[in-house]
C-alpha positions in Angstrom: 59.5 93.8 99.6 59.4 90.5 101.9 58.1 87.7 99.8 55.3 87.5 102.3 54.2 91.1 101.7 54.5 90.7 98.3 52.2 88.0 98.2 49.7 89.7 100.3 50.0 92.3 98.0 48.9 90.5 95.0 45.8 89.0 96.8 44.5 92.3 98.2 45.1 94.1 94.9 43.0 91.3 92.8 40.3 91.8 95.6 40.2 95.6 95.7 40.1 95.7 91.6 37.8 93.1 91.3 35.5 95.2 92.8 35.4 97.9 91.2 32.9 98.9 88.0 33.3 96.7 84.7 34.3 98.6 81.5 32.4 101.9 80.6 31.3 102.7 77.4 35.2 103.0 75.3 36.1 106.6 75.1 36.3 108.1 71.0 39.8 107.6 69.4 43.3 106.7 71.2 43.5 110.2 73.1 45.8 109.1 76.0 47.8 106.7 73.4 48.8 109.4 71.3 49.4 111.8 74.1 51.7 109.3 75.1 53.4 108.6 71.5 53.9 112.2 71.0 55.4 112.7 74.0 58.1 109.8 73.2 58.4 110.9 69.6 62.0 113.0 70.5 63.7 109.9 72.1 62.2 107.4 69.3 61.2 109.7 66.5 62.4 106.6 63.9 59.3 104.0 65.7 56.8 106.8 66.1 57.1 108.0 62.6 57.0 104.1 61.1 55.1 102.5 63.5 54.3 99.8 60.9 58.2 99.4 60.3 58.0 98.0 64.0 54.8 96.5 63.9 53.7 98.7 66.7 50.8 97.8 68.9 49.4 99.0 72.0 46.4 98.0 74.2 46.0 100.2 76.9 42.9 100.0 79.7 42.5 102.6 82.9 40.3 103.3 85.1 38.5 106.9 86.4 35.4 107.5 88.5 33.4 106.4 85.6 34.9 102.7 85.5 37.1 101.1 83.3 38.1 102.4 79.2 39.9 100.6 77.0 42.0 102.5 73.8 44.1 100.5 71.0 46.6 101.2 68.7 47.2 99.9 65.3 45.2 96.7 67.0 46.4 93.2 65.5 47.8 95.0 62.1 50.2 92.5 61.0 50.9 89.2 62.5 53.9 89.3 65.3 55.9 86.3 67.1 54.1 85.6 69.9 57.2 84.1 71.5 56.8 83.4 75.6 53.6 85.3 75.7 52.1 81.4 75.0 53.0 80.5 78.2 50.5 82.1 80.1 47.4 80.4 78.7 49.3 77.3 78.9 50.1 77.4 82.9 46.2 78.4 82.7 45.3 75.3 81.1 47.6 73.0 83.0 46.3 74.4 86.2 42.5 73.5 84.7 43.6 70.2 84.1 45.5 69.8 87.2 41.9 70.6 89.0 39.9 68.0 86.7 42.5 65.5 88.1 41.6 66.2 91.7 45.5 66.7 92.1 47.7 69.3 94.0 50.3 71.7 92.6 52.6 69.9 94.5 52.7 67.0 91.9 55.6 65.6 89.9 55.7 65.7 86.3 57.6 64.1 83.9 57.6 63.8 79.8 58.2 60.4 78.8 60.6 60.4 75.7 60.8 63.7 75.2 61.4 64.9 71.7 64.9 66.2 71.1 64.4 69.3 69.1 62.2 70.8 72.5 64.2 73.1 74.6 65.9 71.2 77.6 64.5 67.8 76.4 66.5 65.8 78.7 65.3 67.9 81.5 62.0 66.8 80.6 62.7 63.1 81.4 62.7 64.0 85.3 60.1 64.7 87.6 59.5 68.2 89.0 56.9 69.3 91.0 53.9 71.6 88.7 54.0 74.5 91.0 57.6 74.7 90.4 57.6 74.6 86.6 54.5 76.8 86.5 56.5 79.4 88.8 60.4 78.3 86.2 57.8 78.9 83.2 56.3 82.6 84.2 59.0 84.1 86.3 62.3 83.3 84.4 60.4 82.6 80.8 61.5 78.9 80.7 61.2 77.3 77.4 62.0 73.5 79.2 59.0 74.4 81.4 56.6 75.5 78.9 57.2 72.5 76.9 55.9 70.1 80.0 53.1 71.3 80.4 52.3 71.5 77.0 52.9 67.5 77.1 50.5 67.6 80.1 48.0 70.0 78.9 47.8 67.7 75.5 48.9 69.3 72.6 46.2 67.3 70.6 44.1 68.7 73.0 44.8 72.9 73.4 42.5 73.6 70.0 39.4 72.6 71.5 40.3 74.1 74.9 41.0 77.2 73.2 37.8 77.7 71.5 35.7 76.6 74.7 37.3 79.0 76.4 37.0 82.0 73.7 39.9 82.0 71.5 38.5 81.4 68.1 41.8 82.9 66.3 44.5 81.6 68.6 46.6 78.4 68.0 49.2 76.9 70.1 50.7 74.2 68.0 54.2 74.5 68.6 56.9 73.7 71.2 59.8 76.1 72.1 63.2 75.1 70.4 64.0 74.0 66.9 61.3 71.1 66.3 59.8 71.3 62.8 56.1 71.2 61.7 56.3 67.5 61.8 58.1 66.5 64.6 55.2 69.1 66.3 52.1 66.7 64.9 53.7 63.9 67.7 52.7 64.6 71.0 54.2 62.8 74.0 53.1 60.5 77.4 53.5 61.8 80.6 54.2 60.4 83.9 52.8 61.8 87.4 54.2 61.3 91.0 53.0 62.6 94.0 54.9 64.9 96.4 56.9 61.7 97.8 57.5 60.4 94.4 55.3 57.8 94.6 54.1 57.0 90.8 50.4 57.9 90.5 49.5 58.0 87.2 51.2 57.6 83.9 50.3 57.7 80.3 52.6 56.8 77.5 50.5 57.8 74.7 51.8 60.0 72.0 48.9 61.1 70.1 48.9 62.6 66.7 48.1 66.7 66.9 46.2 68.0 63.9 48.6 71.2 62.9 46.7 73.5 60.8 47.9 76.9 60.8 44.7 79.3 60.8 44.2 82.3 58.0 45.5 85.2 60.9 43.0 87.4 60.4 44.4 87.6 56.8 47.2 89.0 57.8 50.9 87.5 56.5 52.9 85.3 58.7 55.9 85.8 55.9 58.5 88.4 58.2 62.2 89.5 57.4 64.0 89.4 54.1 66.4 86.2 55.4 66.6 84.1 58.3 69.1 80.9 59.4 67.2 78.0 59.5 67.6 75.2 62.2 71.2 74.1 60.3 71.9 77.8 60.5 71.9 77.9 56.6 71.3 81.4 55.2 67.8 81.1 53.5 67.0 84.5 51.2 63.8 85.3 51.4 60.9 86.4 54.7 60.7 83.5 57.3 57.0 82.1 56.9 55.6 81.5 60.5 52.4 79.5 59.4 53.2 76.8 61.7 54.0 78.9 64.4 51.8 79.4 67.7 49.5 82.2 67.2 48.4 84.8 70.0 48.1 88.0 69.9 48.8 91.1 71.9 44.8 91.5 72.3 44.9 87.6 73.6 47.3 88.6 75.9 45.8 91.7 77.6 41.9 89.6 77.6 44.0 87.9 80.0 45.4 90.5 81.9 42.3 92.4 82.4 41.0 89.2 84.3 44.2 88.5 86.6 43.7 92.0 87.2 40.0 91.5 88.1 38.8 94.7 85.6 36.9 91.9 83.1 36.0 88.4 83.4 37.3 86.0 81.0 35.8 82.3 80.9 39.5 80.6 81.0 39.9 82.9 84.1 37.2 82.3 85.9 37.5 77.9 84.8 40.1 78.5 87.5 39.3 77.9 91.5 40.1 80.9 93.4 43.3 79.1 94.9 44.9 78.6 91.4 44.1 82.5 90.8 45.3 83.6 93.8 48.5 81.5 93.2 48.6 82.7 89.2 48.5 86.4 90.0 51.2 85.8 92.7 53.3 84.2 90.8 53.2 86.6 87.9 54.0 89.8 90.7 56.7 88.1 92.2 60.7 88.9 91.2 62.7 86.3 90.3 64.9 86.6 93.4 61.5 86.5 95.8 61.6 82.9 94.0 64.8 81.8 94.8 66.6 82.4 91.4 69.8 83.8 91.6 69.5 87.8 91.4 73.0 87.9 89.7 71.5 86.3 86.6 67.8 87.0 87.2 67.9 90.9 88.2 64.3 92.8 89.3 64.2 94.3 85.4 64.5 90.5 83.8 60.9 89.9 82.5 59.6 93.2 83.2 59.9 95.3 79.6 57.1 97.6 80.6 58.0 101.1 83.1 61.0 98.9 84.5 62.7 96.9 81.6 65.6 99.5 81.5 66.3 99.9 85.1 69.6 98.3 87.2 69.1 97.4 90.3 66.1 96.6 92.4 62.5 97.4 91.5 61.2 99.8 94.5 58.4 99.1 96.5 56.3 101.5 95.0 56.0 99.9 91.9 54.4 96.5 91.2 54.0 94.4 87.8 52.0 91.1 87.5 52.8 90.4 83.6 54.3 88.0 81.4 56.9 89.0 78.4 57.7 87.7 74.8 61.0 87.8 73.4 61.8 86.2 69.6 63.0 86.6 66.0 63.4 90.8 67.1 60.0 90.9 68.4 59.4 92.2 72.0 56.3 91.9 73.8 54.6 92.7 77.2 51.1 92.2 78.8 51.4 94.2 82.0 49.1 95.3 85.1 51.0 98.1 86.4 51.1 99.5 90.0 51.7 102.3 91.8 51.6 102.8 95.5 52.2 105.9 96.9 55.2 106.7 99.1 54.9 106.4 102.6 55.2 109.3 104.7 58.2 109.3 107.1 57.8 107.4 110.5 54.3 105.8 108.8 53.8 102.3 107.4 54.0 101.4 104.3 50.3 102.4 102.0 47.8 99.8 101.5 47.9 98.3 98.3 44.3 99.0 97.6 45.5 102.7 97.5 47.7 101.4 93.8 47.4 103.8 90.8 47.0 100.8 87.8 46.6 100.0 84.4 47.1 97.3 82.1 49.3 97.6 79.4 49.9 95.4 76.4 52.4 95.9 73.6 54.8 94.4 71.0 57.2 95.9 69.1 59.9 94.5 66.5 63.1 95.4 66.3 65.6 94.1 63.6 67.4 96.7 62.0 69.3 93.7 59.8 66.1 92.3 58.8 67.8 88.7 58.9 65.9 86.6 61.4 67.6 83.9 63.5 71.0 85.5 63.4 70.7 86.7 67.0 71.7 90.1 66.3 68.3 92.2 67.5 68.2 95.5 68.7 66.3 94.9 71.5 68.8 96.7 74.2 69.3 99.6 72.1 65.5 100.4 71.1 63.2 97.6 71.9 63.8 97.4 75.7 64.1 100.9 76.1 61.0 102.3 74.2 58.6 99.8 76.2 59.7 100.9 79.7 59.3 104.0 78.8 55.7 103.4 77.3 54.6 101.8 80.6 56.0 104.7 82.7 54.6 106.9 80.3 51.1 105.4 80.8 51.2 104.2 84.4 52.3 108.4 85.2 48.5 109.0 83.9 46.7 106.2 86.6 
């Protein structure tokens, strides 16, 4: 699909589903989820018969003529990795405080002294234009990208954030890469240039960020039986992710029901209607509809759910605003699925208000070694595999 189309696509879609009825009353049990389950149980019988093995979780929301349910499974029963999933309330925040600013996406950011244990820290010392990173951060998964606007956002800054905007439970208080618990409590000034790159604004601060790992729901954070730590010394013993960021797979889809326009969400809505038009975009597009080489970015990178197994391009008949998680063996995926009906020959191409959708959230972890940090996951064999088939599985029932 043109990029232009594409784009279109996305804004129409919010419209037409933001118009539709709110949630109905939820329907009794997980009917559709374990329709679904059994039904997959003969290509993963191992993952359907353990599900807590895998940690398995699914949110699932669709609509009929009566509005919107909801159904879960096994909701938020043991703590998972939250991995890249973090990076989509983070380009929220950044584009709230972008707004509070009275500045464009089109401004330049840099990190001034970057620590050296975040991903691409001398990366971080240039300037890049927001829209950019935000668009690096959600369509490729860039670690480098989320760790800028963390610096911008204000790590010392995200708890507060968090609960004014709802999350009581969730806690982003780490960078991606291989910076410890203390090097975390540091944050970092930022600089900001406007498109010309003209200096506008800098602050070299580098406040202290009060780390305190929250309870998880009492859940444990302890995973594995070994892991390699950051001198890739064999530690016996479960990895404790305390100090970790913590967001679940619920977080995730309160999200996704709001990009999708089925529920509000106060982070959502702090958003001017430019920043959410440009959010969902940017969420539906392909990596090669943003310029990123399709050789090493193909349709299938960063789309687990119904497509994750696929070579080749994505048809046009299938659309995906979502963002994916991908750490320690633990897979995830918050996903509004689409699917628009085939055109008849010698017609145009359907509406996009004609999409079957739902919204699809799930993690599942897969390390068969149980040694964490070893980089030998089975996420190509099983992980990948079983979520594109849960999200064709439940976007064949929209």
């Amino acid at each position: 699909m043109h990029r232009r189309t594409l784009l279109q696509t996305g804004f129409l879609l919010g419209a037409a589903f933001a118009a539709r009825p709110g949630f109905a009353a939820p329907l009794p049990g997980t009917a559709r989820i374990n329709a679904v389950l059994a039904a997959m149980r003969v290509r993963f019988p191992e993952v359907i018969d353990a599900p807590e093995r895998f940690r398995l979780q699914i949110e699932y929301s669709y609509p009929d003529r009566n509005g919107w349910h909801h159904e879960s499974y096994r909701q938020n029963a043991e703590w998972t990795a939250p991995a890249s999933t973090v990076k989509l309330p983070i380009a929220m925040l950044a584009l709230h405080r972008l707004a509070q600013l009275k500045l464009p996406r089109s401004t330049q950011l840099k990190v001034l002294s970057p620590p050296e244990c975040a991903a691409q820290a001398a990366e971080l010392a240039e300037f890049e234009p927001l829209a950019r990173t935000l668009e690096r951060m959600l369509i490729v998964s860039d670690n480098g990208a989320f760790n800028r606007l963390y610096e911008f956002v204000g790590g010392d800054r995200v708890p507060s954030l968090l609960r004014r905007f709802g999350f009581s439970n969730a806690k982003l208080q780490a960078r991606l890469g291989a910076c410890t618990p203390e090097e975390n409590r540091r944050g970092r000034g930022v600089a900001l240039a406007d498109a010309t790159g003209t200096l506008i604004w800098q602050d070299a601060t580098a406040p202290e960020i009060l780390v305190i790992a929250p309870a998880a729901g009492g859940r444990s954070t302890k995973v594995g039986n070994a892991y390699l730590d950051f001198n890739e010394n064999l530690i016996a013993g479960p990895k404790d992710f305390q100090y970790s960021n913590h967001w679940t797979i619920s977080d995730a889809h309160a999200l996704t029901l709001a990009i999708a326009g089925v529920k509000t969400h106060p982070l959502w809505s702090a958003l001017s209607v430019d920043d959410q038009q440009f959010l969902r975009a940017t969420l539906m597009k392909l990596p090669r509809e943003a310029g990123f080489n399709e050789a090493e970015y193909p349709d299938a990178w960063g789309k687990f759910l119904a497509f994750g197994d696929q070579k080749g391009r994505m048809p046009d008949t299938l659309r995906c605003a979502n963002k994916i998680g991908e750490a320690y063996g633990f897979l995830l995926d918050s996903a509004w699925l689409m699917r628009l009906p085939k055109a008849l020959p010698g017609q145009a191409k359907m509406p996009p208000a004609m999409a079957k959708s739902c919204i699809v959230s799930a993690v599942i972890y897969v390390n068969s070694d149980g040694v964490l940090n070893d980089d030998q996951y089975d996420y190509e064999t099983l992980g990948v595999p079983f979520l594109a088939e849960l999200g064709r599985r439940f976007l064949a029932l929209a």
